[in-house]
N, C-alpha and C positions, 0 to 999 in steps of 0.2 A: 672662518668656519670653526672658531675655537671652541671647543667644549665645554658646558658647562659642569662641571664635576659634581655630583651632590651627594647624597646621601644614598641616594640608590645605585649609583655606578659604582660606588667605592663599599656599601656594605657589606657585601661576602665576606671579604678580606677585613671586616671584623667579625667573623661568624664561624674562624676559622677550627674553633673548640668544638661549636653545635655540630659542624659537616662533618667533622671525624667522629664525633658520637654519633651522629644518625650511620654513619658508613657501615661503623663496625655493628649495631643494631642489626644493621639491613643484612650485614652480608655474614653476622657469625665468625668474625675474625678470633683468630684462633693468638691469644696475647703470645703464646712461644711460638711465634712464626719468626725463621729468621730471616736475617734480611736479603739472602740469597734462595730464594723459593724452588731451586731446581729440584728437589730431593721429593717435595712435599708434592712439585706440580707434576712427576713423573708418575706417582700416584693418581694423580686424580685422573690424568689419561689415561692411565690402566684401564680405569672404571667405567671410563667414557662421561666421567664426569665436568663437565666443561665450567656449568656455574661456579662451580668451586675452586674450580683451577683458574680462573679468572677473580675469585675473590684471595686468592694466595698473592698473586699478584700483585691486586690492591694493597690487600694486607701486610706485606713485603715492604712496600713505597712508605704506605703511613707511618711505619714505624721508625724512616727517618726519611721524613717527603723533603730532598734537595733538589736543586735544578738540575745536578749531574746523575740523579737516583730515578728523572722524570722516565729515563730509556726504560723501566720496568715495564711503565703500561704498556707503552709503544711494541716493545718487544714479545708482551702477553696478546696485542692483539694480533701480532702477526705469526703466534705460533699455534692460535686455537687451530684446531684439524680439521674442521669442520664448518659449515652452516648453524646458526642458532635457530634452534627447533622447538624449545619450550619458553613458554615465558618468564620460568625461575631463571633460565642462563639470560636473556632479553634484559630481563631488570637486573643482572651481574654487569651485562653489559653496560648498559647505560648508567650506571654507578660508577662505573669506571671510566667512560668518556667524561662525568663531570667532573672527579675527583681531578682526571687530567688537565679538564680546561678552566677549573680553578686556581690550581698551580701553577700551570703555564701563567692566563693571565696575572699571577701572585708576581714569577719571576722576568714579567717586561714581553712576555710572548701574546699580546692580545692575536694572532691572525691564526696561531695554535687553537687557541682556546676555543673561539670564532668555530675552527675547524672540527672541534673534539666536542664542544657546544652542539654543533647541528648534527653531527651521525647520532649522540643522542637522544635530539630530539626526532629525528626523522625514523628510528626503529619504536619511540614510544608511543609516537600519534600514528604509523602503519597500522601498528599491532594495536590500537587500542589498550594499550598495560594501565593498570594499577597499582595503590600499594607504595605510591613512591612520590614524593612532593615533589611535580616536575617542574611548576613554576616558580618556587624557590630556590631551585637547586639550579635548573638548566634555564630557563623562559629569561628569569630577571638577569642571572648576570651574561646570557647570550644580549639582551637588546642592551644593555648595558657595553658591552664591546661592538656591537655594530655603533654605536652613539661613539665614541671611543675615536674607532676610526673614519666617522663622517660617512656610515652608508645608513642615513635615516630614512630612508623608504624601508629598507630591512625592519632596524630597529621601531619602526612605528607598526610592525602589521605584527610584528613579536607580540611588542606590548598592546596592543587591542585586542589580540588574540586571549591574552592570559587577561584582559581587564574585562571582557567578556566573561570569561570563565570564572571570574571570581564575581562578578555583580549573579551569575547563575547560583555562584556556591552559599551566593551569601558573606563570604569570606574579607570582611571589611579591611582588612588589614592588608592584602595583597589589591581589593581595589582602589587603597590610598597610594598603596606604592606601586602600582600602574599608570594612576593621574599624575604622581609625580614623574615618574619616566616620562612618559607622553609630553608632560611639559618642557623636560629638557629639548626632547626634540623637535619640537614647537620653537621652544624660544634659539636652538642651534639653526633650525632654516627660516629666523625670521617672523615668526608668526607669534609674537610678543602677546596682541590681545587674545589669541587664542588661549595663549599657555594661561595667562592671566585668568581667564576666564573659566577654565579647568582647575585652576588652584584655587582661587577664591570659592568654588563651589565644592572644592574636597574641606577645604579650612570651616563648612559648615557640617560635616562630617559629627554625626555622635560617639562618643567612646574612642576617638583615635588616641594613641600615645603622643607624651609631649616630645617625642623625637621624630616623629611623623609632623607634629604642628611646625617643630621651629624648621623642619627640613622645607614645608611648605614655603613657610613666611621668608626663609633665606631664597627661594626660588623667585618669588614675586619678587621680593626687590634685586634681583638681577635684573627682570623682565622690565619693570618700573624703569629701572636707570636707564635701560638701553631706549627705553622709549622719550627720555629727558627728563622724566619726572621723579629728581633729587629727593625731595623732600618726602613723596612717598616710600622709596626706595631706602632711603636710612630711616623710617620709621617700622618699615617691614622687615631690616637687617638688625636693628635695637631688641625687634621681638621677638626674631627668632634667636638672639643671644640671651633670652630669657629664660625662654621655652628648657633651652639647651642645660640649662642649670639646673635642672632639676630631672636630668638625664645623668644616671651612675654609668659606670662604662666605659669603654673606649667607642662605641657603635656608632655615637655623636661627630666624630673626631672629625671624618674627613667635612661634614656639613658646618662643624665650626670654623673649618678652614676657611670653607669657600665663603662663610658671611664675613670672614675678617678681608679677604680678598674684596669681598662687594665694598667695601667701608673702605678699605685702600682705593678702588676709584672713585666714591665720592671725595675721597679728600684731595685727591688729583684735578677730578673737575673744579673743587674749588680753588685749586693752585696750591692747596696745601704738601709741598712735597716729603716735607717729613715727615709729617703725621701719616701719609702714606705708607712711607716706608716703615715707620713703627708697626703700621696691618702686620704688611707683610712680614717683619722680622717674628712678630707673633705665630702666622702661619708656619712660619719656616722652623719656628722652636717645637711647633706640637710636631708635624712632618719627622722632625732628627731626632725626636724621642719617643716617636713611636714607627720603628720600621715593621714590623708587623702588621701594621695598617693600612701600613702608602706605600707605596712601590715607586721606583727609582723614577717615574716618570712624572709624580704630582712634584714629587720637592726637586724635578730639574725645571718644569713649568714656573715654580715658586723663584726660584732661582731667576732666571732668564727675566721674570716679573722684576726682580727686583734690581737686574741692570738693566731695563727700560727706564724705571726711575730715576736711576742714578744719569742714563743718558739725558734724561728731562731736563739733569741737575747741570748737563754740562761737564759731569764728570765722567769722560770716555774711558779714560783706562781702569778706572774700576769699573765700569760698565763692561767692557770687553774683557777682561778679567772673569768673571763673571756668567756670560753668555759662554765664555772657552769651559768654565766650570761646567753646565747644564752639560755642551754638548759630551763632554767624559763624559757624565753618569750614564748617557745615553746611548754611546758610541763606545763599544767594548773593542780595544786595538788603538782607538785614538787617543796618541798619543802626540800632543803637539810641542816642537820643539821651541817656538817663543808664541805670544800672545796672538799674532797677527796669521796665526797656518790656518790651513780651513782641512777638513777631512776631505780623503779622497771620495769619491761620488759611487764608488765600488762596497763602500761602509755605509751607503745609506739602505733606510727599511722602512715601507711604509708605515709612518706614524706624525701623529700632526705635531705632535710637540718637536720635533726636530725642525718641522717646516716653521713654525713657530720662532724658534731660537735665530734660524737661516734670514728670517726676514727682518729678526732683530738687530742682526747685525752689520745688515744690509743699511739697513737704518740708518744705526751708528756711523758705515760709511760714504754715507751717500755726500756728501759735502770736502770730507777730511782728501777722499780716496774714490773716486766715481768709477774706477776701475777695478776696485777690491768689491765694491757693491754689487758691482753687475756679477762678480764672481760668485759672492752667498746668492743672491737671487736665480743664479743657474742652478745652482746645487736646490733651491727652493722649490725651481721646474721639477728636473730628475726625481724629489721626493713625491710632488703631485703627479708626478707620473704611477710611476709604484702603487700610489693609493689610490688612485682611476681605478689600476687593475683587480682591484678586490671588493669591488663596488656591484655590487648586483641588478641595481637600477638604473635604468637612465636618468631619472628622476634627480638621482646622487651625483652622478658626474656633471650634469647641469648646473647643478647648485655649486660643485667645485667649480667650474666655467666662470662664475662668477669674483669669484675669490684669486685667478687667474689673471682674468682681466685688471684689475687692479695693480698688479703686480708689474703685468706687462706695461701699462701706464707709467710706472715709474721707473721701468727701464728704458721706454722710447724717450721720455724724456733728458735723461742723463745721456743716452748716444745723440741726441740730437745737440745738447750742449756741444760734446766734445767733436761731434763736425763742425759744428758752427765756432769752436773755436780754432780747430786744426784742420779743417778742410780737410781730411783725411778721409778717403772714400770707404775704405774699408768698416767704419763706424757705421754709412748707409748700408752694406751690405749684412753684418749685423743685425741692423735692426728689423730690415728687410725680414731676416729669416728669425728674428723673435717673436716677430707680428705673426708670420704664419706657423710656426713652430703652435700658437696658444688662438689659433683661428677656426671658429668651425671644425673644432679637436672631434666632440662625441658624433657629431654627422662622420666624419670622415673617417673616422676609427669602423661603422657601421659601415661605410661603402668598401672599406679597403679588407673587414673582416667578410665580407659579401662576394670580393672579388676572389678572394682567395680561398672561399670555401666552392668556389668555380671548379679546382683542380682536381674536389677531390668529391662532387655532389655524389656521387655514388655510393659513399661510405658508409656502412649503418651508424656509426657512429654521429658522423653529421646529419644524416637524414632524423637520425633519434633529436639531436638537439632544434633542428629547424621544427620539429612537429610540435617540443614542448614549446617553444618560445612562440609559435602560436597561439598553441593551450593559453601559454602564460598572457598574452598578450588579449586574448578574445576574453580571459577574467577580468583581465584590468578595465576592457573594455565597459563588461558586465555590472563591475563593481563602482564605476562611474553613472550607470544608466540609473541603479540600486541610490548610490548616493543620490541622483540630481530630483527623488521623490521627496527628497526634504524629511518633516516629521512622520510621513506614508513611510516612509523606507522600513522595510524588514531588517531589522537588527540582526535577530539568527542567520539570515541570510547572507548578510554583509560580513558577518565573520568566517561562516563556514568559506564564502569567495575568498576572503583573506587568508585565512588559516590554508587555504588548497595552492592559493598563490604561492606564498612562505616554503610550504614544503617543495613545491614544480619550482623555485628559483633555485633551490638548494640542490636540486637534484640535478639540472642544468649548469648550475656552478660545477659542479661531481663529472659531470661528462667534459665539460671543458678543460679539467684538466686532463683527463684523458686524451682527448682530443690534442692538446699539447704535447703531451708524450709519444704518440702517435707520432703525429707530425709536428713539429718545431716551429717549423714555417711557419706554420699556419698561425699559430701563437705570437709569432714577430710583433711589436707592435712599428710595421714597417711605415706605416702614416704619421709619425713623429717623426722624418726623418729632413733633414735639413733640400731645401728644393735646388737642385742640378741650373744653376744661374743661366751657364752657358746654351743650358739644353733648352730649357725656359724662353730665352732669345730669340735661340735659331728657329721655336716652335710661331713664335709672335713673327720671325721674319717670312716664315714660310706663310704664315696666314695672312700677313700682310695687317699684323691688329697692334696697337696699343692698348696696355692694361693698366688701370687705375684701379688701386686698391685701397681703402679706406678703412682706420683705426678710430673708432670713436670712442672717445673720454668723456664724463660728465661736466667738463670746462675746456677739454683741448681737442682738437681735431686734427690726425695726422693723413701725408697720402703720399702714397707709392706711384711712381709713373714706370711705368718699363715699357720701351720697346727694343728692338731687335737690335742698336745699339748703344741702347742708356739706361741706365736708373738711379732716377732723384726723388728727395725725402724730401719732403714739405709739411712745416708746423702750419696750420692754412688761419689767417687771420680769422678774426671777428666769428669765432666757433659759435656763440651766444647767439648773433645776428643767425648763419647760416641755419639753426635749430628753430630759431622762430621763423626765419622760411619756410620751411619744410613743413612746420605743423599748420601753416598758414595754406602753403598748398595743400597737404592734406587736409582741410576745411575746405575747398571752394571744390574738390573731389567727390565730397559729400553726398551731392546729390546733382540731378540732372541740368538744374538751373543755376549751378552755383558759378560756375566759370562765366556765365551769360549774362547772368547777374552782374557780374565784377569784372568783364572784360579786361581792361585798362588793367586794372590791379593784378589781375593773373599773369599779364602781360609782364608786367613789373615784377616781380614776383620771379618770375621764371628764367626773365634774363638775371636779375642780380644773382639768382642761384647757381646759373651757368659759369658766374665769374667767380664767385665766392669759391667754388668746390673745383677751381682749377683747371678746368675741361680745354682741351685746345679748340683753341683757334679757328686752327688750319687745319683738314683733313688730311693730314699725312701719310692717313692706314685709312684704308677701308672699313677696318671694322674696330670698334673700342667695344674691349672688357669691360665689365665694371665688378670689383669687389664691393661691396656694399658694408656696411656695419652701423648698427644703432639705428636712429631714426630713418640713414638713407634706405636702410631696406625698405621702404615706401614710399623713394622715389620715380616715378617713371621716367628715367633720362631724356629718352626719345623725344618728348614733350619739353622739354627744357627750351628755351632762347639762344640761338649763340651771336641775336646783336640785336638790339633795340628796334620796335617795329610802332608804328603807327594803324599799319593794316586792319582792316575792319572786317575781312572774309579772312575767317581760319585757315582754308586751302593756303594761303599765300603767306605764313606767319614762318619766319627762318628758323624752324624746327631744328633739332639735332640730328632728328632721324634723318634729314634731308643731306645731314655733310656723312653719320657713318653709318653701318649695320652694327645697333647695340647690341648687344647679348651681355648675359650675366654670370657670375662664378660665385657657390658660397667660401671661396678661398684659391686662392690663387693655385694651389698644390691640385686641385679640383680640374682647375682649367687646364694645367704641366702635364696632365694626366697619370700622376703618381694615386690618384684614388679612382681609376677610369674600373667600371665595370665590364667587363665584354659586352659586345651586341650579343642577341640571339641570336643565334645560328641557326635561320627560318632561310627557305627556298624564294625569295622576295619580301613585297611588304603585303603584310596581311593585316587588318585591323580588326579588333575587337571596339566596337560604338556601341555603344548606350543610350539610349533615349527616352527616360521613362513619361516624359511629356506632362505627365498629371493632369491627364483629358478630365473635364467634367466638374475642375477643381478651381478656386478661385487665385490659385498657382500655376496655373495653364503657363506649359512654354511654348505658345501657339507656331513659334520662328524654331523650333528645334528639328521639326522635320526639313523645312527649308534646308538647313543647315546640313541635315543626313542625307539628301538627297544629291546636293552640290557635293558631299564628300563622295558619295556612292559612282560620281563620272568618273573618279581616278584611283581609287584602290577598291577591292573586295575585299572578303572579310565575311565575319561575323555581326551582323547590323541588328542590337535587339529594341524592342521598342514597347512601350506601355506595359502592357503585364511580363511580358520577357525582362524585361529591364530591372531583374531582380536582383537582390546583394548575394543569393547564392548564387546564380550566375553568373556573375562577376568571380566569384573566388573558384569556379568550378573552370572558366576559361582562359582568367588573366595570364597564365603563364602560356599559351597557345599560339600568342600574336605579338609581332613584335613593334606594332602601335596598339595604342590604350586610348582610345577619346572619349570620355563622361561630359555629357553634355546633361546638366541637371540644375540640382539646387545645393546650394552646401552654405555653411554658413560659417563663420570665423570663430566663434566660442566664447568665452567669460569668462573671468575669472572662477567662476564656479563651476564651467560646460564646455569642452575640450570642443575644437574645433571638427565637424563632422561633414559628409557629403551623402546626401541622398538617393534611393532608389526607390521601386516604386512599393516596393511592401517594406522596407527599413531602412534605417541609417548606420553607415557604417562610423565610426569615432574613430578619432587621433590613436588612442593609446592600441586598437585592433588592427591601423593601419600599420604601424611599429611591427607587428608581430608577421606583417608580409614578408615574401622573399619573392621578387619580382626581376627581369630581366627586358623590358622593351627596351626598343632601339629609341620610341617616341611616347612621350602621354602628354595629352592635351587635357586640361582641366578648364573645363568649360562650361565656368561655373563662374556665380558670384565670390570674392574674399577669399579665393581658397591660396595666396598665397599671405593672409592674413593672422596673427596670433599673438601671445605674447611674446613682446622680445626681450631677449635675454641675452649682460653682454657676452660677446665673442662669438656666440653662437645663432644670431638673427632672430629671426621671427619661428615660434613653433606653432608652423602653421601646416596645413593639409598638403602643400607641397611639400616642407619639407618631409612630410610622414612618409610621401611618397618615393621622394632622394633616398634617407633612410632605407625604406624596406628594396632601395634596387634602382629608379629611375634616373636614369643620367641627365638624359636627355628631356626638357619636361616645360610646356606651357601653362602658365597660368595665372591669375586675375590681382588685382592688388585694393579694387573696389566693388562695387555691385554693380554689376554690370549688364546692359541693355540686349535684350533678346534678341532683338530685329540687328541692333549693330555686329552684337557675336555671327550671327548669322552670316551675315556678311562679311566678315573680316574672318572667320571661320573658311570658307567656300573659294575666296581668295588665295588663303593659306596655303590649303592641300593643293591650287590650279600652279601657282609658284614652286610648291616642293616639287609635285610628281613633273613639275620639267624641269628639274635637274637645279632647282638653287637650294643652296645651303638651307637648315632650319630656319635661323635669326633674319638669311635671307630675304625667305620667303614672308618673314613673317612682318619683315619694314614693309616689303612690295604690298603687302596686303595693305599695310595702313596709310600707304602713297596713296595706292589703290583706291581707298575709301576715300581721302580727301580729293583726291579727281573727280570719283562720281557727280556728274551731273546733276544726276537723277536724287542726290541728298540734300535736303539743304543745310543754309550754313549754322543751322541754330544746333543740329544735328552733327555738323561737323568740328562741336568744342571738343577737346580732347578726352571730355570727360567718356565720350563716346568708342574711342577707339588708342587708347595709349594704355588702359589696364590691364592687357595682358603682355605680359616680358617672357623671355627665354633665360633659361641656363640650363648649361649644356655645350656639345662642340659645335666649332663654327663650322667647320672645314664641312668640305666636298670630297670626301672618299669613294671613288668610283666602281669599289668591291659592296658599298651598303648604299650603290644607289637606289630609290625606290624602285619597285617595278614598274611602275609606269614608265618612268623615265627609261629605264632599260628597254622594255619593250618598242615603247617609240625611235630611242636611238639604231636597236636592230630591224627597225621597219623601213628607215629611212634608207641606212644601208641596203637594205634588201631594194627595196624600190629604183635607188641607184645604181647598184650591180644592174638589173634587171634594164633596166633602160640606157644601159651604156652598150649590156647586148645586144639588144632589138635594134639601137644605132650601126653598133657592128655589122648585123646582119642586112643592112638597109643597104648601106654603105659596100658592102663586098656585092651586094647583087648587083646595085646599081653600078660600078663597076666594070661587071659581068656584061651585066647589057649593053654599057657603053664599047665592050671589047669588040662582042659581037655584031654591035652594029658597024664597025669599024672593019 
């Protein structure tokens, strides 16, 4: 997720002469202001003059702006007396938040800046102000620091906002240096031909400056290269070194850096390594003579660049030399006493160039020293930690997930050498807790902030933050429905959603830390914590379960076995084979004929997958876990083979389901119950069902009543159906019940179209379902694909279950294909006849699909798996006899009852009889 540095990230900080002349323009600085403003500011509150006393301040600062002179602002804003009531002190104010988070940014502070950046912008756009170039001064270099630190969902609604604004103003020149922002953060999460495609359309731009062209043409060929196309790439890095020539100035400086960097890795890709290293040596001369331009973090990146090189060359100790250099410039205290120390993990600060260095050296030891590696790669963790936390989007931390995974990849495999050389168990357990340490992170961060905002739901403060994060969540929603109109889409529209977004995350950020100060706790990020091994165990001994957990690699497949007295690491052969299984089964899943079609093959198919992916044998436990990761998230276990059959009637085929009760975990810390949500604390089970049915419509789900009906024997509830079966409805009652059943339509999404689920007057979307905050014991999603989405590593599929895990659901059925109305029906009706007597959820939910392969009354063409293996569990296994349903409860104190009752009436039988016998005697 490295940054792409260019012209527009780095420009302020040549701009630094214009912002002090506009300041003092703006604010009337008075040139004999001394640098101690107490004398001059005791005045202006006499007067009640606040704008001025807050330009004393600034004025103070500028006249010798150090990083130890920054405590002025800070101090001016915490001694104004008052609320700002005019707009003359407003525009004092926010003059002063930029001047701060220019500086900061200047002196290595981007999360400062970030911070003093948005309360500016957030009093400018309340109050509508004027008067004041907001997106020169605050908009560019705020998206330019969310870019900085990797939270580009920020940074992109920044810049669309001000790129908006200037295509209104007319203002060509801000909307070139909007496309180029944009493209950076295009081309930082991956979207190459987009960025391309925005740059080559500003490069037809009329009237731009030549420092604008070559900043373009140096962007393209980054985007070029990364896509593998060299030859464009140095032909679009040649011309922006042209453009650049004919640019007086220093303003150029940091975008000639970055094209001599681009031209440093084409000379790379062609094995050229010196000529490489001459790039860079170039970059690193303009960087060390001009500190007023770059700040201590581009020429430690330069650096750290240039012992990757030298590691290229095989030359370690200048390489590590080198990377020990970066991390001083960046680490104020580190101080290391020979080449080979690492900083204490207490020095580190969210910033990617550190994470950077840490993985470079990680590098360097991965061969020399496999135990000094995994050491920089911890310290790599703890930095991506930090930067999670400052991340505003889920969108961001996903994209970090990815960059994560990679990493973890190259730690499993370095443990897995050094057991495999030393049998040393301790290395399994290691790795054990690296894998879930970087598993299913931003889901469980979501459940574990959900469980813990449990303790304190009453708060205004939290009530404040769950209402906005709806808000924010029903925009996102909104602004997706807006986007998916294509070239229909209302532009003004889509801004004004954005621009309301940007400020509600900001303002959400503002309460959370509040909320942290408040409560501590509550802030923990207590879901990073390494999983209680022992506790783990005895939880699988008491459940009587085995858990397999799975690590997918795009070449290696690893797997966890634990039960209540073992756990073994397995590297699992033939990863390649096993992936073309899977997508092969996922083809004959396809459609209704496709297993029937290919019997034999599926057959095949399903046993080599059984063996391939490890699965026992022998039924040991009762019940197997399964963690899931990469393509197996769209495996149906249940359905697997565990021994070669000939059989010709599905009923008789040696299923999986037949040896356990499968159930699923999106992370083992999930299943420990370290991220468990509380049940509702509801008086039994009460359901909330849906039915919209879509009478009339060539979408009829004519078996959905069926289905409500068979549910209706064993729980009550709230049952709504056709026009009740509305999306308000749903948000007006879900928190009421502590089962959720949607029995509808829902579809898995596109790349372009977020996975949604149906009601009978709208749809509800992925990014609205995020923004719930939900508490059932149970949801059934009974629906086609709703556990379907894209998947992403570490983190699964982002599909409509998980939106639903996310906003609360622990406990939670749902679909993995399209699935058949009359078979849910059925395997639905089953379900709830097994839970309300008393079997566990996963239980209930094999019995059901026994159930169905028993039926007589189906036949066998109906009986392929395609029919009745798509919906899985996760969620707890266990039988808790405090959240039994009510049914079950009820019937339990009936039986009771009927027994007392009938042992009396024997009693009384018995003593008469007795009685008679005495008397007759």
């Amino acid at each position: 997720m490295a940054v792409l540095c260019c012209l527009e990230i780095l420009m302020m900080k040549c701009l630094s002469t214009i912002v002090l002349f506009f300041c003092v323009v703006l604010s009337g600085f008075s040139q004999q202001a001394r640098s101690l403003p107490d004398s001059l500011a005791r005045q202006r509150r006499l007067h009640d003059d606040l704008a001025n006393f807050i330009y004393t301040y600034v004025d103070a600062f500028l006249m010798n702006p150090t990083e130890e002179r920054l405590s002025l602002l800070k101090n001016c804003e915490r001694m104004c007396w008052r609320p700002l009531r005019t707009d003359d002190e407003r525009i004092a104010y926010v003059i002063m938040q930029c001047n701060y988070g220019y500086y900061a940014a200047r002196f290595g502070d981007i999360h400062q800046a970030v911070d003093a950046y948005e309360n500016a912008w957030k009093i400018y756009s309340q109050h509508n102000l004027t008067g004041f170039d907001i997106t020169e001064y605050c908009l560019k270099p705020l998206g330019n620091s969310y870019s900085m630190l990797g939270d580009y969902q920020s940074a992109a609604n920044i810049i669309k906002h001000y790129l908006f604004k200037a295509e209104q103003e007319k203002n060509t020149q801000h909307l070139v240096s909007a496309i180029i922002n944009l493209s950076i953060v295009y081309h930082d999460t991956g979207k190459q031909e987009d960025a391309i495609g925005l740059l080559k359309n500003a490069l037809g731009t009329r009237d731009i400056a030549a420092s604008k062209k070559g900043a373009i043409c140096s962007n393209l060929a980054r985007n070029f290269f990364d896509l593998g196309q060299q030859a464009e790439a140095s032909r679009y890095a040649l011309q922006a070194l042209n453009h650049f020539k004919n640019v007086r100035g220093n303003e150029v400086l940091p975008q000639v850096v970055n094209t001599w960097k681009i031209l440093s890795l084409l000379n790379l890709k062609k094995g050229d390594t010196d000529e490489a290293l001459r790039c860079i040596e170039r970059s690193r001369k303009i960087v060390t003579e001009n500190p007023a331009v770059f700040q201590k973090r581009e020429l430690a990146k330069l650096i750290s660049e240039y012992a990757s090189i030298r590691a290229l060359q095989q030359q370690h100790d200048v390489a590590l030399k080198h990377y020990q250099q970066a991390l001083k410039l960046l680490l104020p205290g580190y101080k290391p006493e020979n080449e080979t120390d690492l900083p204490d993990k207490a020095m580190l600060y969210p910033e990617n160039t550190i994470k950077e260095i840490l993985d470079g050296l990680a590098g360097l030891y991965m061969k020399r020293d496999p135990a000094k590696a995994l050491q920089c790669f911890e310290l790599s963790f703890e930095t991506e930690d930090l930067l999670r936390q400052t991340y505003h989007y889920q969108a961001d931390r996903l994209q970090q997930q990815v960059e994560i995974r990679n990493r973890t990849m190259q730690c499993l495999t370095i443990l897995h050498d050094l057991y495999e050389r030393t049998k040393d168990h301790t290395f399994v357990i290691r790795a054990f807790q690296l894998a879930e340490r970087t598993k299913a992170v931003v889901l469980r961060e979501a459940v574990e902030v959900n469980a813990r905002s449990q303790w304190i739901r009453h708060d205004s403060l939290l009530k404040r933050e769950h209402d906005l994060t709806y808000k924010n969540a029903k925009l996102a929603s909104e602004l997706v429905m807006e986007q998916m109109k294509g070239e229909a889409a209302d532009v003004a529209h889509i801004n004004t959603l954005t621009a309301r977004q940007t400020e509600m995350s900001i303002e959400i950020k503002s309460l959370q830390r509040s909320i942290a100060e408040k409560y501590p706790q509550y802030s923990a990020t207590e879901s990073i914590v390494p999983i209680d091994l022992a506790l783990l165990q005895q939880k699988l001994g008491r459940e009587d379960a085995t858990l397999m957990s799975y690590v997918a690699g795009q070449d290696v497949l690893y797997a966890f076995i634990i039960d209540k007295g073992s756990l073994s690491f397995h590297k699992l052969p033939q990863t390649q084979a096993i992936y073309d299984h899977i997508r092969a089964l996922n083809d004959l899943f396809a459609s209704p004929a496709g297993i029937n079609n290919e019997t034999g093959r599926y057959k095949k198919i399903a046993f080599e997958l059984n063996n391939l992916l490890q699965i026992p044998t022998e039924a040991v436990t009762k019940n197997l876990v399964i963690v899931p990761d990469g393509l197996l998230n769209y495996v149906p276990f249940e359905a697997l083979l565990f021994q070669a059959s000939n059989a010709l009637d599905y009923a008789s085929l040696p299923y999986l389901i037949k040896k356990f009760r499968v159930s699923y975990a999106s992370s083992t810390a999930s299943y420990a119950g370290t991220s468990r949500t509380p049940a509702t604390s509801l008086n039994g089970s009460r359901a909330l069902a849906m039915f919209p049915v879509f009478r009339n419509t060539n979408r009829v789900l004519k078996h959905s009543e069926t289905e409500a009906q068979s549910m209706q024997l064993y729980v009550d509830g709230k049952f709504l159906f056709d026009n009740q079966a509305t999306k308000k409805a749903f948000g007006e009652n879900l928190h009421h019940y502590n089962i959720i059943h949607l029995s509808t339509h829902a579809d898995a999404g596109s790349w372009l179209t977020p996975p949604s689920i149906e009601f009978v007057d709208s749809t509800l979307y992925l990014p609205e379902v995020y923004g719930l905050r939900i508490d059932p014991d149970l949801m059934v999603l009974s629906a086609c694909e709703t556990g379907v989405g894209k998947l992403l590593k570490g983190e699964g599929a982002l599909s409509l279950a998980r939106g639903f895990q996310y906003a609360g659901a622990h406990n939670i059925v749902f679909s993995l294909w399209k699935v058949n109305d009359l078979s849910t029906a059925r395997l639905m009706a089953s379900f709830y006849e097994h839970y309300f007597d008393g079997e566990s959820k996963p239980g209930a939910l094999r019995l059901a699909k026994l159930d169905y392969l028993a039926n007589e009354g189906i036949g066998n063409f109906q009986k392929s798996p395609y029919f009745w293996a798509s919906f899985i569990y996760y969620g707890d296994i266990n039988v808790n006899s405090d959240h039994l349903p009510q049914h079950s409860k009820i019937t339990w104190f009936e039986m009771g009852l009927l027994l007392l009752t009938f042992l009396f009436v024997l009693y009384l039988f018995l003593r008469r009889r007795d009685r008679h016998a005495s008397l007759s005697e």
